[in-house]
Steps between C-alpha positions, in 0.01 A plus 500: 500500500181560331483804302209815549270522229392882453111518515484573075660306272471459134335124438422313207150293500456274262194207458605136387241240447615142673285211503128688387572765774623833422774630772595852538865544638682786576906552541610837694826667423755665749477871374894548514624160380222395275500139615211302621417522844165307548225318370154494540214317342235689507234341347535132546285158512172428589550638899571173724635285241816351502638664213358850685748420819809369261474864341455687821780325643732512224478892451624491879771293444625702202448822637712431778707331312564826271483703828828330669641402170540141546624349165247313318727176497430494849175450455555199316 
């Protein structure tokens, strides 16, 4: 069952450079447990690119991930 995020959370954005582009990521935290519980990348690639979608997608997938707190060896 997926968990409810409250509306504020303490987050941690950080900004990684990965192939000449600079990414900005951010991780939210579950107030009470102080585990990750999503992902979002915020700024991303060039819009419509293929590494732009990958990222969008892949923030989903880990955020709801987190959210119902599917092992990460499942993943695999």
């Amino acid at each position: 069952m997926r968990k409810k995020m409250p509306n504020r959370r303490p987050a941690m954005t950080t900004t990684i450079e990965f192939e000449q582009q600079k990414l900005c990521g951010t991780i939210g935290y579950d107030p009470e447990a102080g585990l990750p519980c999503e992902v979002i990348f915020s700024a991303r690639a060039k819009s419509g690119t293929l590494l732009d979608g990958l990222l969008y997608d892949a923030g989903v997938l880990l955020s709801l991930t987190l959210q119902y707190g599917t092992p990460a060896t499942a993943l695999a």
